[in-house]
N, C-alpha and C positions, 0 to 999 in steps of 0.2 A: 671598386664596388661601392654600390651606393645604397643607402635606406631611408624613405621618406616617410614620416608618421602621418597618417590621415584620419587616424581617428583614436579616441583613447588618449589623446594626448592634452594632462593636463586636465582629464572628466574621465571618468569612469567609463563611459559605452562607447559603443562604435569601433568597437577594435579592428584596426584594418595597417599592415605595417606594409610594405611596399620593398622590396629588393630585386635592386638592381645590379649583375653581375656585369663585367668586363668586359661583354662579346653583347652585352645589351639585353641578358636574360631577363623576365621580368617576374618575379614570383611572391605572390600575395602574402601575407601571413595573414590569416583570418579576412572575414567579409561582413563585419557584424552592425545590427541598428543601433544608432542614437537613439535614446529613452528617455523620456522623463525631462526634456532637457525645455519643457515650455513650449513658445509660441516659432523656438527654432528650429522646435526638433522635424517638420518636414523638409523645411530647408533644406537644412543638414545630412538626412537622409537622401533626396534629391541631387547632391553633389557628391561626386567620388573624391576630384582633384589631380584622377590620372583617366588614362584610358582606358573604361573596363577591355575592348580588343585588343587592346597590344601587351595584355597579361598574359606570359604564359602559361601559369600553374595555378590555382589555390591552394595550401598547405592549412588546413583547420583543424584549431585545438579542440573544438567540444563544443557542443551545440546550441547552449545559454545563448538566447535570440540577441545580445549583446554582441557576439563573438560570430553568431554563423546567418541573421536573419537577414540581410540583405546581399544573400547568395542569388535566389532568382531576382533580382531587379539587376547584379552584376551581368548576368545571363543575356535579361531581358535587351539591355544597351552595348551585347554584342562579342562578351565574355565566351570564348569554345573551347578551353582547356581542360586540364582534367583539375577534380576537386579529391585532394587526400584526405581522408580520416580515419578514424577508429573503427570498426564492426556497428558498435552499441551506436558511437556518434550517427552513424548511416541509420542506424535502425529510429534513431528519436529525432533524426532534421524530417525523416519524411511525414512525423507526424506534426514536430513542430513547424515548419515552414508550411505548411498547408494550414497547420491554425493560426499563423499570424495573417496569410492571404485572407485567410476568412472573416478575421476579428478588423482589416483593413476595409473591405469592402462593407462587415455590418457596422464598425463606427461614421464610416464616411455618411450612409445612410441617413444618421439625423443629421450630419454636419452640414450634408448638400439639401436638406429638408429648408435649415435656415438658411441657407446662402439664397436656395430658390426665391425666400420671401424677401431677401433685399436685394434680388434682380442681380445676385452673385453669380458667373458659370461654378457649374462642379467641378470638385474636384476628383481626380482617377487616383485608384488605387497604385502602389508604386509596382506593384505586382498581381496576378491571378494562379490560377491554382496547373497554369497552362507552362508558364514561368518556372513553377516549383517541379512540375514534372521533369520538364526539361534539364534544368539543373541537377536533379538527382539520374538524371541517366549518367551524366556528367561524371560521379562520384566513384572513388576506388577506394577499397578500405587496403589500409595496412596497420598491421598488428602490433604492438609494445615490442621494443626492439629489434623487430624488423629493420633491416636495412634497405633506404629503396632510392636508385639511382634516377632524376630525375633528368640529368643530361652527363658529356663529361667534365662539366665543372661542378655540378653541383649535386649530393648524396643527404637523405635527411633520416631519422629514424626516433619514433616516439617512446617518451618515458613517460610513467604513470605519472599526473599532477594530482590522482586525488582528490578532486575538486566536487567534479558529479560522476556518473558513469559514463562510460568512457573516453575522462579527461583526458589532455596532453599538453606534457610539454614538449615542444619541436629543437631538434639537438641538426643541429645543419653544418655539414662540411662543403665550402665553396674555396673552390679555386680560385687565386687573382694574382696578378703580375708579381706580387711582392710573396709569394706563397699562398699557402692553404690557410684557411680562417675559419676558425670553430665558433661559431653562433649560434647562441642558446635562446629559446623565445618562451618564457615560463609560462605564456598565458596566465588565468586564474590556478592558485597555489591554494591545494586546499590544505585542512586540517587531521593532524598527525592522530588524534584522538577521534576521526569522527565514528556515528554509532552506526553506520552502515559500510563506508566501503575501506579500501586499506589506505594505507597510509601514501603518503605524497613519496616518493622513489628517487634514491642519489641519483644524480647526472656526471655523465665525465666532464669533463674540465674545460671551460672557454674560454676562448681570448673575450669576446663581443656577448654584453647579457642585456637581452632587452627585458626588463624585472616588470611584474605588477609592483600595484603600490595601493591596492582601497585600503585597506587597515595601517597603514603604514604610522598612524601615531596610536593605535589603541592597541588594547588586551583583552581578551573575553574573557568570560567568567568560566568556572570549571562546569564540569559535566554535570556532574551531582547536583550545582546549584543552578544551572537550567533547569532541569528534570524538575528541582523543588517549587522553582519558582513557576513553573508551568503548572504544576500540581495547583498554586498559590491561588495563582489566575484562574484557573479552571472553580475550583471549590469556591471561591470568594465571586466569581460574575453565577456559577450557574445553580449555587448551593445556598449562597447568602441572600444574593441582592435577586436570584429567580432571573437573570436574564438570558441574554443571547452572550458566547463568544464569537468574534468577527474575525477570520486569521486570515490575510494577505500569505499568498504562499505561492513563491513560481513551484508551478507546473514540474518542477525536475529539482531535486533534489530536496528544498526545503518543504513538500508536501510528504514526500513519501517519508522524513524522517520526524517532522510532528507524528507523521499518523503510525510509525512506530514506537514511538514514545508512549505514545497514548494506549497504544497496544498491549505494552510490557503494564501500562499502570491498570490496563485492564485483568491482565493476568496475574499483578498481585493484588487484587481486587480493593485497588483504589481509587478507580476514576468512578465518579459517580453514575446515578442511573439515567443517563441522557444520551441522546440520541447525536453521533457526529456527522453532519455529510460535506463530504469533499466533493466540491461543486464544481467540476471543471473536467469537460469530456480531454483535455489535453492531458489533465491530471491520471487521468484514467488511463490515456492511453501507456502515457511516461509509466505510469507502476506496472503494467502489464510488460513494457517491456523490461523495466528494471526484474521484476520476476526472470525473465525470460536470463537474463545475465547473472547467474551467482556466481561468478568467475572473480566478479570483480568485488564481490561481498568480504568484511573481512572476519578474524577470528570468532569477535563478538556474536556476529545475528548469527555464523554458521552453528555456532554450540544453541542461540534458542531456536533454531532451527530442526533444530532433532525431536524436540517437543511439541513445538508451536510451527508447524510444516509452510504456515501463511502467514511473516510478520508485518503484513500489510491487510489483513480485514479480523475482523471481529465481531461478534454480537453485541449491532448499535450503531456498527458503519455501517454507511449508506453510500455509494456511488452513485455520482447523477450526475447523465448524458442529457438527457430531454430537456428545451427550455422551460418548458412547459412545469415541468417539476421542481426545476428553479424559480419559476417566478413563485409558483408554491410555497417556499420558505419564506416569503415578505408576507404570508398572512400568520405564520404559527407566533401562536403565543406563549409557548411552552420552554422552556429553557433550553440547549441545546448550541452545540458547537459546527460552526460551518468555516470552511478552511476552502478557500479559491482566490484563483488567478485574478490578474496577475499581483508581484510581490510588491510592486511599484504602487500598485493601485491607479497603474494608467490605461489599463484595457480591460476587456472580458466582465465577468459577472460578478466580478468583486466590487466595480464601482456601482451596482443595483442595492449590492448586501450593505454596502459603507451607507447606502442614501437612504436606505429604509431603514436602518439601526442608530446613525448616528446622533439623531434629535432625543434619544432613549436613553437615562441616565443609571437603568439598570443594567446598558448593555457595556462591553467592551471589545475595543478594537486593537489589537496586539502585532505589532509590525514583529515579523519576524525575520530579517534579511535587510541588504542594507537598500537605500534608496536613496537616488539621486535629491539633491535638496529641491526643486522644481516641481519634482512628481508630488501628487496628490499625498503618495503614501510619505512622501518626505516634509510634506507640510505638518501633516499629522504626528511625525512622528517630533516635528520639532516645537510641538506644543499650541499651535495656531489653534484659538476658539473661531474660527470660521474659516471656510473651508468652500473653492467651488468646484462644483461638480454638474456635468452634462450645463457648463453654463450658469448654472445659480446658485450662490451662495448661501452654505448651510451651518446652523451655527454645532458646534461640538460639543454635545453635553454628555456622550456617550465616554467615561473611559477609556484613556488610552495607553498602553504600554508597551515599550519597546525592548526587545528581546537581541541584540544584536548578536548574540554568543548562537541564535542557530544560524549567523552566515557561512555557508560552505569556505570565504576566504578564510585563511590565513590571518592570526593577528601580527604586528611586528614583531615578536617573540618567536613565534612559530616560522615565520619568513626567515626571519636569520636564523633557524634553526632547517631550515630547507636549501639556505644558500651554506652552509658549513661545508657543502662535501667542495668546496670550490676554495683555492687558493688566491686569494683577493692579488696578491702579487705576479699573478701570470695573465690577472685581467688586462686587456688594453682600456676597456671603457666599457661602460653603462648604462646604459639607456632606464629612465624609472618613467613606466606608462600606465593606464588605466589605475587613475584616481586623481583624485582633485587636488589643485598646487598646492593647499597649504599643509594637507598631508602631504603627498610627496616633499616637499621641502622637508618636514618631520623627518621621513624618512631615510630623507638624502641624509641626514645629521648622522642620525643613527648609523646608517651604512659607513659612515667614516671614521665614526669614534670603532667600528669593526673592523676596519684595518681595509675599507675598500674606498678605492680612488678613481680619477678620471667620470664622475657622474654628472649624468646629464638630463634634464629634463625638455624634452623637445615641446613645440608647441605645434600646433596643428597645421600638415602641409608643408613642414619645414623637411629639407633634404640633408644629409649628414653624409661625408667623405667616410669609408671605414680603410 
């Protein structure tokens, strides 16, 4: 048996792992876009490095357009197998993968405006909304511990990771010459404390662990001192200084749990009297279905739930679908908190809020989640006074503060506190994917001084004997 990395490897996006079984099976681990990654990133998206027809299966962790958004463009080059996921997963690609088609064809728009005028051809989207239909015919959900036989070599079955709703890790039993091979594929590992869903869930035991690694040398702050320091933030940009807050927030997970936070400080009647709108129909649709899942909610929201029936609106939030009422916030002058896609700050209406606030030195701009260092939102977060955007450069006099403790990963504390249920001495090997080498190196350390051996860091495209 074999397994090629193609994406994720050595960078944070594009997760896409490749297994090859004995008899020539060929089955996917994830299908996900390159972000943030610069002037490479269509490239990169543009190349698979295998055959999308000669796949036979998809097996997807969870719908972060990292992990699942280059499902219809697999499709579109010829992909007809079936695609596994969770319930929830199925319920939030079909929103997500329809607004990455969308947010492809309206960025290309001004892209192909300027190529027209240097007598450039257009360029096509990698996908349309015809693409994503079809791939989600595609899709079969299975449940948290279901067991689901995909041929007679190969049997897979999802544990909770935790991460967003409904995360996964993929726990796979394959058959090969030398015997059975238990291989684990963590995807994103979320957080043991988070304030919305439960906790990341023991796995049985494997030979073969393909690991995350984005956090792999840091530590987030505690809970309480998030919450403080958002308090901090909030009071000090729109109490003090009378400005705007700016919040970078993907669409899934890290909007719906600011705007829980902000909830609770409404309810012990601490956020101040300002108005917050969450600017993103993707956003919208994500909470609507998060609502729709409390299955997966944990101890916490369920007890303020018994009180506070909605811990996603308030008196003050605002939802906005309409462009129209988005471009509307670049004229207000009034204080006030606006939270939208994407977390990167490389798509959607967040790069409009970033270009109309950031020349304002009453305003701030608060990364909240991690971002690729290439992406806009990673320029920003890494202290750059200038900045381009739609092409022109803008200087930064807008406050900026980075929040890393609301990332849905895992810090390394919490990882090896997710890899404990696993005896390092029954491993054969290791695979450390999705995050950048010189974390991963970090983390390779750490895994060892843990008593785990045989670790490997692949680099992109490269094939591994298991």
């Amino acid at each position: 048996m074999k397994i090629a990395f193609h994406g994720a490897a050595q960078t944070v996006t594009g997760s896409k792992h490749l297994l090859t079984t004995d008899s020539g099976r060929k089955i996917l681990l994830d299908c996900g876009m390159f972000q943030g990654m610069g002037k490479e990133t269509t490239d990169l998206n543009s190349h698979f490095g295998f055959s999308p027809a000669e796949v036979d299966a998809l097996i997807l962790s969870h719908a972060h357009i990292d992990h699942s958004g280059l499902i219809p463009y697999l499709v579109k080059q010829g992909f007809r197998g079936e695609i596994y996921c969770t319930p929830a997963t199925k319920d939030l690609c079909e929103v997500m993968l329809a607004d990455t088609a969308h947010i492809q064809e309206s960025d290309l728009k001004y892209v192909n405006r300027r190529r027209k005028e240097k007598k450039l051809p257009p360029i096509a989207p990698l996908y349309n909304q015809g693409d994503v239909d079809l791939a989600m015919s595609l899709m079969q959900t299975v449940s948290y511990e279901e067991k689901h036989k995909l041929s007679e070599e190969v049997e897979f079955h999802y544990t909770d990771s935790g991460h967003i709703l409904g995360s996964a890790a993929v726990n796979l039993s394959v058959k090969t010459k030398s015997g059975p091979k238990k291989i684990f594929f963590s995807a994103d590992i979320g957080r043991p404390n988070d304030k919305i869903l439960i906790s990341p869930q023991p796995f049985p035991q494997a030979e073969v662990i393909l690991c995350e690694s984005t956090y792999g040398n840091r530590l987030h702050p505690s809970v309480e001192e998030t919450e403080k320091k958002l308090f901090e933030v909030v009071f000090e940009t729109c109490v003090i200084r009378k400005g705007k807050l700016i919040i970078p927030a993907f669409s899934l997970g890290r909007t719906q749990e600011v705007v829980y936070i902000l909830n609770n400080m409404k309810n012990k009647g601490m956020l101040p009297n300002i108005m917050v709108y969450v600017d993103s129909p993707l956003s919208i649709n994500a909470t609507e279905i998060m609502r729709a899942h409390p299955e997966s909610f944990n101890a916490e929201i369920k007890e303020v739930m018994k009180t506070d029936p909605d811990p996603f609106g308030f008196g003050g939030l605002k939802y906005i679908r309409d462009a129209n009422e988005s471009k509307a916030l670049n004229n207000l002058h009034e204080s006030c908190i606006i939270i939208s896609a994407s977390g990167m700050a490389e798509a959607g209406r967040i790069r409009h809020h970033i270009l109309n606030n950031i020349g304002d030195p009453k305003n701030t701009i608060m990364m909240v989640g991690y971002c690729t260092p290439s992406s806009l939102g990673g320029h920003l977060a890494a202290g750059d006074k200038q900045v381009r955007i739609y092409g022109k450069d803008y200087d930064v006099k807008a406050k900026v503060e980075v929040m890393n403790s609301y990332s849905a990963h895992g810090d390394y504390k919490e990882m090896l506190q997710y890899l404990s249920c696993q005896d390092p001495n029954a491993l054969q090997k290791m695979f450390l994917v999705h995050g950048e080498l010189e974390v991963q190196t970090d983390w390779k350390a750490t895994l060892m001084n843990a008593g785990f051996k045989n670790i490997e860091i692949p680099q992109r495209h490269t094939e591994w004997e298991i």
